[in-house]
Structure formats: structure tokens, C-alpha cells
C-alpha positions in Angstrom: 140.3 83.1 138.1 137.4 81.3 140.3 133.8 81.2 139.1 132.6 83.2 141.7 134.8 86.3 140.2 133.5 84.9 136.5 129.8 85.6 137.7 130.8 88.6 139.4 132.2 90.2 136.6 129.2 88.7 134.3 127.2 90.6 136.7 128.9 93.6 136.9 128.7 93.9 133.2 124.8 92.7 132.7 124.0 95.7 135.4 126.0 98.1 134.1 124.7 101.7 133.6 127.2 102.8 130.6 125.4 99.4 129.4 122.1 100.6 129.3 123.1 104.3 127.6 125.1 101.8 124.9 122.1 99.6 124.2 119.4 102.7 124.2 121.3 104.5 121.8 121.9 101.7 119.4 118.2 100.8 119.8 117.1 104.4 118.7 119.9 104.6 116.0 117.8 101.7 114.8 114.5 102.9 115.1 115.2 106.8 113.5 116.9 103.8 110.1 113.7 102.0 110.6 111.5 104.9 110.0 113.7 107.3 107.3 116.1 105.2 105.5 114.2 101.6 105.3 110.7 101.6 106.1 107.5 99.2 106.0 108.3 95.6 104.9 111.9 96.5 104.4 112.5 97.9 107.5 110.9 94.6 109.1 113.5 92.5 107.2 116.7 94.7 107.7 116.2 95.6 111.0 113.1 95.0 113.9 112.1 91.2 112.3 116.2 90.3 112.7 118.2 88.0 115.4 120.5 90.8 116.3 117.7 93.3 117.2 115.6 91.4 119.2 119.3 90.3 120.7 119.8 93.9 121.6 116.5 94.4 123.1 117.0 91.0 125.4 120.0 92.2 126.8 118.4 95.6 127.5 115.5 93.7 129.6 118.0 91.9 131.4 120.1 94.7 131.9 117.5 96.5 133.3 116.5 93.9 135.4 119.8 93.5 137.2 119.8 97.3 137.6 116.8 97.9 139.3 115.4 94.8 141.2 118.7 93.9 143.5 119.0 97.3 144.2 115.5 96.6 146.0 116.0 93.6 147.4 115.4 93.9 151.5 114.3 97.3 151.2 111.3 97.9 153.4 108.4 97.8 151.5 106.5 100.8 150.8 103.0 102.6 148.7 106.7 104.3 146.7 109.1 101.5 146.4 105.8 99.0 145.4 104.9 101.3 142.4 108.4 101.2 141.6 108.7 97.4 141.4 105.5 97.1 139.4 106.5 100.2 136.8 109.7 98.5 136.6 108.6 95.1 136.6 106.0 96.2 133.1 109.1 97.9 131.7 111.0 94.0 131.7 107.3 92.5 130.3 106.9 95.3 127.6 110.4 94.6 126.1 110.1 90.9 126.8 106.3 91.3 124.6 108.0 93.0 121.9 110.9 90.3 121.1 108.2 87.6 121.7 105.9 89.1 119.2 108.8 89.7 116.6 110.5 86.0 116.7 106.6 84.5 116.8 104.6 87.2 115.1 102.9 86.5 111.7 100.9 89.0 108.8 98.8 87.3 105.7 96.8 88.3 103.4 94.5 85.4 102.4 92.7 86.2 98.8 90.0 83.7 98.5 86.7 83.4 96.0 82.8 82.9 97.4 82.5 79.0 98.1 86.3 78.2 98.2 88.0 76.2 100.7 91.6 77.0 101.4 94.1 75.3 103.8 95.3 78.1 106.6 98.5 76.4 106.7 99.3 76.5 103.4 101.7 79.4 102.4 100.9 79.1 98.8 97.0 80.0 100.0 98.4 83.4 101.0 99.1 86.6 98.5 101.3 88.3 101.4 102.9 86.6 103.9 105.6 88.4 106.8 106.2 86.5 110.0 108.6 85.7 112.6 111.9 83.5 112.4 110.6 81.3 114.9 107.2 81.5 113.5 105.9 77.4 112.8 102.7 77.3 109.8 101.6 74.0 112.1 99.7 76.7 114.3 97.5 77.8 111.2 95.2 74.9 111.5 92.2 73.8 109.3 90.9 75.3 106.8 90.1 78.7 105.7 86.1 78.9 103.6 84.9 81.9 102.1 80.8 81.2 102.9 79.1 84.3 100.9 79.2 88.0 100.5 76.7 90.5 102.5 76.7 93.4 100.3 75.1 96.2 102.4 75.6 94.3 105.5 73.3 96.6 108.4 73.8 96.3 111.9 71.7 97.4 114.1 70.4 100.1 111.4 73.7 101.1 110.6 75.4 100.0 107.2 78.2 98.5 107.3 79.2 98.3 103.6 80.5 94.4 102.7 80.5 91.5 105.3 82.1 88.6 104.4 80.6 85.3 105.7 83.7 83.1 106.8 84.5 79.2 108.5 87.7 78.5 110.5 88.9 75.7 111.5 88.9 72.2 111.8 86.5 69.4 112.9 84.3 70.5 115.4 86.5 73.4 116.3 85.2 75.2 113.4 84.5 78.8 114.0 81.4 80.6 111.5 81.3 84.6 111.6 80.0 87.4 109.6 83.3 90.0 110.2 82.8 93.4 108.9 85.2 96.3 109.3 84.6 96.6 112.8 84.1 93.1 113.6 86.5 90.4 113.4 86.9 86.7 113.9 89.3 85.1 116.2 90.1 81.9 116.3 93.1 80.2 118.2 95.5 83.3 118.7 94.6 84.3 114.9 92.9 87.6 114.2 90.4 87.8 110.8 90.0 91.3 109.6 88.3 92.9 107.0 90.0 94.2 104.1 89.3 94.2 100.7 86.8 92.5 98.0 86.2 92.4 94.5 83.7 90.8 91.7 85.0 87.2 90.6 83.2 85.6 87.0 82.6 82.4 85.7 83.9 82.5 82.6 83.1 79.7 80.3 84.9 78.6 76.5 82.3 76.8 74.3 82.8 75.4 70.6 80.4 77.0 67.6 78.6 74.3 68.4 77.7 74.8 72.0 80.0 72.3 73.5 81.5 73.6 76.7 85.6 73.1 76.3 87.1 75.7 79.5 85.7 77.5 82.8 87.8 79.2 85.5 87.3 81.9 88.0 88.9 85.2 87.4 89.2 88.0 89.8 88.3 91.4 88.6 89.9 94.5 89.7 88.3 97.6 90.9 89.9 100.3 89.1 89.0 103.8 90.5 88.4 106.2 87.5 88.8 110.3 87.7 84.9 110.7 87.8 84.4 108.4 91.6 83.3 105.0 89.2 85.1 101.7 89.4 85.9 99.9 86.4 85.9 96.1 87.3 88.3 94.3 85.0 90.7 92.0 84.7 94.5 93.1 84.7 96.6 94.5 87.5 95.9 96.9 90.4 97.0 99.3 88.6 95.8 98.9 85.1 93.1 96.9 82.9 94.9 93.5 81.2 94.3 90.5 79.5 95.8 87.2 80.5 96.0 84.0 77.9 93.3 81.9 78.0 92.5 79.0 78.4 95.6 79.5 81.5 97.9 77.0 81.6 98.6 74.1 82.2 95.8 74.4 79.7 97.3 75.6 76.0 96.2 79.0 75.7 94.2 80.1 72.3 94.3 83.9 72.4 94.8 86.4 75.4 91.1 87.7 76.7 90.0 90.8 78.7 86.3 91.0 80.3 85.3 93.9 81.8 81.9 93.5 84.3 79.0 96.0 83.8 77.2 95.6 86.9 73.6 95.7 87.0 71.9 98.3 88.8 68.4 97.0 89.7 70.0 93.1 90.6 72.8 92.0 92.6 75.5 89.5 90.7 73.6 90.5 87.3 74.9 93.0 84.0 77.0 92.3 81.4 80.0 91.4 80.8 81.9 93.5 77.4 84.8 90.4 75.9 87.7 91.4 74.2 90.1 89.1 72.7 94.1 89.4 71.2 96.3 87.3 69.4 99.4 85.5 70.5 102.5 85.5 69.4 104.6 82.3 69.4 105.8 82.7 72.4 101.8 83.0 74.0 102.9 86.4 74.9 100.6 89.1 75.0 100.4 91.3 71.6 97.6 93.6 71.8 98.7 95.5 68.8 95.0 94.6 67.2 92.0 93.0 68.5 90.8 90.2 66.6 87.2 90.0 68.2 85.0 92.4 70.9 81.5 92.9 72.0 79.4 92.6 75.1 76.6 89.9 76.6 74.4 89.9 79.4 75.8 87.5 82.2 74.4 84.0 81.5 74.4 84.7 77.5 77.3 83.6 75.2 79.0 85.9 72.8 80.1 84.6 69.5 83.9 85.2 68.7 84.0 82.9 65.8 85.6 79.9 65.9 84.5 79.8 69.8 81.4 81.3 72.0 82.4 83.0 75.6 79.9 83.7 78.3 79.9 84.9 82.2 77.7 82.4 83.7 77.9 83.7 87.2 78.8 86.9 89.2 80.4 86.2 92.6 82.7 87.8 94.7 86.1 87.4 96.3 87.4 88.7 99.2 91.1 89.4 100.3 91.5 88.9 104.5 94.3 90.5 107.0 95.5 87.3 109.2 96.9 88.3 112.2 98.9 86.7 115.4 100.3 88.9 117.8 100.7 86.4 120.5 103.7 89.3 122.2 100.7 92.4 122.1 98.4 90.8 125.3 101.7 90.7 127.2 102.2 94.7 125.8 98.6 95.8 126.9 98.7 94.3 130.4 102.1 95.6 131.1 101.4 98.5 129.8 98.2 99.0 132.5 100.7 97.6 135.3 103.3 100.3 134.4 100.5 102.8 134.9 98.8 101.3 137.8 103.1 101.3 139.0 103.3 105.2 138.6 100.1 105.9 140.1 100.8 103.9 143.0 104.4 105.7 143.4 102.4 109.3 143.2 100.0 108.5 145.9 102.5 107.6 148.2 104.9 110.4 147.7 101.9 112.5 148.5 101.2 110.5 151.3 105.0 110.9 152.5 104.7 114.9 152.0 101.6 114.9 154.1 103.5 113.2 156.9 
């Protein structure tokens, strides 16, 4: 066997019609899986985020392409065989934007307090990360910095809840924005949205004599009760907690639980209500019995016996969606070609029944 009748029969296959009924039924065998047996995240991982997936949809552009476009080759050019080549011509680029977007494609999450500087390539700096196999962390460059909170952020008259004041970048590249939930920051390919934020203390340990011993920052929770309220506390998303403190690597001393009462005549003021559990040996939680509780307005210390606790300051953290879809521009346009295709191929058929 020759290699012209190897490339013949390579063609033959690639521009095969039972080819293209093979692949679009194994591609929407995969999408009803996708969407009722494994769904979300899982779905992503099993199926449309794999190798094999985004194989199948290659071959289903290229087999599409050798379908259609030698079948027109030296056809006289017309209004109807133009819209044709352009609808089929955004049909390739759709398909050929979706693999790109799912091999280079990546989702964050980036949870970060008032005044912190993160590094954007840094998974750690992430609490959600999902992105493509061929997806390369070099492209997240810089830094990430969380400037300040706009509570009641107005635009133009109209309030637009929080805004959160961010810095993106590096060097002189840096890029400073106030995003809000219908304005977001983007800075080389990378989308900034708006998403979530909370209340994030100062929490300070001090001796009985005064002598400061332990800070950190803790994020609070906003737990929504039955009556519309939020209780802001620390714990879980799900349910008020406390966590040993000091944290390691510091040796912990008992497990501690602050809940934040804001203020409702000053912003970042209220009190803070302290209550503190044993460990066991193992500095595992035992809240069986609570060895010391009571409240203090931010700034003041509360007295817990052998040691004094205070919230010195009330700021916030926010949690940001990152997003780079660098496979959706090459979606949209095609998407506007492919339309622009079939409006073209309706014009002229009317033309041709005029005639």
C-alpha cells in the first residue's frame, strides 16, 4: 500500500458522515451523564475537563471540516454558498473555542483580609481552585491586595451594597479598581468578580498583667438565622465553632469562640461576646463545659483569668471569583459569524426565488 492510498483512506475516514452521527451521539451520551448522573465539579473532572473529551470534540471539528469545505472548493461563489462557508466556518471556531477554553481554562476563589497582599500565582492563596490540564500558574502574575471595603458603595445614586477596593499586578502593570457586583476588574485575560465578604477581628491574648502574648486575624462567618439576622462568628459555614487558640505552630491554651455584635450607629464598632473551652490532651475540642464567657466592647479586654482577650479592630475580608476563559472571545465571535452566516444564506435564497 502507497501513501497516497494511506491519506486517502485517512481521508475518507476523517470525512466520513457515519463519523460525525458516531461522534454526536457519544458527545450527547456525555453531556445527558454530565448533567444527571455527575454534575458540577464532578462532572468537570469525570467528563468535559478530560483528554478524551476534548479528543472527541477535536475530531468532530475536523471531521466537520473535511465534510463541508472540499465539498465547496471551486464552487462559484454566491450570497447562499458565502453564508454557508461563514456558518460553517463558526461551527469549526465554536468547537475549536470550547476545547481551547477546557485544556486552558481556570476557576479560583481567592479569600483574602482588608490590607493583605497575596501572590496570584500561588495555589495555596486560593480556597477553590478548578482549571485546565494544560493550564500554567506562570500566567497568574503579581500579586493579589485587598485595598478596603466600601460598605454601601452608591453609584451614580444607586447602591450597590459592598465594593471591594482591589490591586493587581505587578510593577508598573498594576491595575487598582473598585469591582462591585456589576463591575469587575480585568487584568491580563483574568476576570475579578464580586462574590462574597465577611467581618475579620483582631484578636489579641494578653497576660493578667497586660502584656500582649498572641494576635491573629480570624474570619467570621455570616450565619443566616430563621428571623432574616446574621450571626457573625467563628466556626464553619454551616455552624458557629471554636478553634484552639493560640493556632499552631503556636501551642494552643484552650479552644475560643467570639461572636461580633456589630454596632449600629458606627461602622467596624460593637462588641465582641468571648467564650472559651478546655482541651483535652490531644488539643482537641471538648466543649462539654465552658470554663470562661462574657462580652467587651471592641478595643476593651475581657478578663478570663489567668489571661485578658480583646478585639482590637473590626475589618473585613472578602472572598473573589478568578476567572480565564481565554476559549469564550473565540465562542462569542463565532457565535455572531454563525449568525451573520445564516442571515447571509436567507437573503440570498430570497434573492434566488425573486429571480
Amino acid at each position: 500500500m502507497n501513501l497516497f492510498s494511506v491519506i486517502r483512506k485517512i481521508y475518507k475516514f476523517l470525512s466520513s458522515v457515519k463519523l460525525a452521527m458516531v461522534l454526536l451521539i457519544t458527545i450527547l451520551a456525555c453531556c445527558v451523564a454530565g448533567v444527571t448522573i455527575w454534575r458540577g465539579a464532578e462532572a468537570g473532572r469525570l467528563i468535559f475537563g478530560t483528554l478524551w473529551f476534548n479528543g472527541i470534540l477535536s475530531l468532530l471539528v475536523v471531521n466537520v471540516a473535511f465534510c463541508f469545505f472540499p465539498r465547496m472548493w471551486g464552487r462559484r461563489l454566491t450570497l447562499v454558498s458565502f453564508g454557508m462557508i461563514l456558518f460553517h466556518l463558526s461551527f469549526v471556531a465554536i468547537l475549536g473555542g470550547i476545547v481551547f477554553n477546557s485544556l486552558f481554562y481556570f476557576r479560583g476563589t481567592i479569600r483574602i483580609s482588608e490590607g493583605e497582599t497575596l501572590s496570584s500565582g500561588d495555589p495555596e492563596s486560593y480556597d477553590f481552585i478548578d482549571h485546565g490540564h494544560y493550564f500554567s500558574f506562570s500566567k497568574l502574575k503579581g500579586e493579589t491586595t485587598f485595598v478596603r471595603m466600601h460598605p454601601h458603595y452608591k453609584v451614580d445614586g444607586e447602591d450597590k451594597r459592598a465594593a471591594y477596593e482591589i490591586e493587581v499586578g505587578e510593577g508598573f502593570g498594576k491595575k487598582h479598581k473598585v469591582i462591585y457586583i456589576t463591575n469587575s476588574l480585568d487584568y491580563n485575560g483574568f476576570r475579578y468578580l464580586n462574590d462574597r465578604e465577611g467581618y475579620s477581628i483582631l484578636v489579641i491574648l494578653y497576660d493578667k498583667l497586660g502584656k500582649e502574648l498572641y494576635g491573629v486575624y480570624a474570619p467570621l462567618q455570616s450565619l443566616k438565622r430563621q428571623n432574616g439576622s446574621y450571626l457573625y462568628t467563628t466556626g464553619t459555614r454551616f455552624t458557629p465553632e471554636s478553634y484552639p487558640f493560640p493556632q499552631p505552630p503556636a501551642k494552643p491554651i484552650f479552644n475560643l469562640q467570639v461572636t461580633y455584635l456589630p454596632s449600629k450607629l458606627n461602622e467596624r464598632d460593637g462588641e465582641a461576646f468571648f467564650q472559651i473551652f478546655p482541651l483535652n490532651e490531644g488539643d482537641k475540642r471538648e466543649e462539654v463545659k465552658v470554663i470562661a464567657e462574657g462580652k467587651a466592647a471592641v478595643g476593651d479586654e475581657f478578663d478570663a483569668g489567668e489571661y485578658r482577650i480583646s478585639v482590637r479592630e473590626v475589618s473585613y475580608w472578602v472572598a473573589m471569583n478568578v476567572r480565564y476563559e481565554p476559549g469564550k472571545p473565540i465562542v462569542l465571535t463565532s457565535l455572531w459569524i454563525g449568525f451573520g452566516g445564516i442571515v447571509i444564506t436567507f437573503i440570498g435564497r430570497i434573492r434566488r426565488v425573486k429571480k
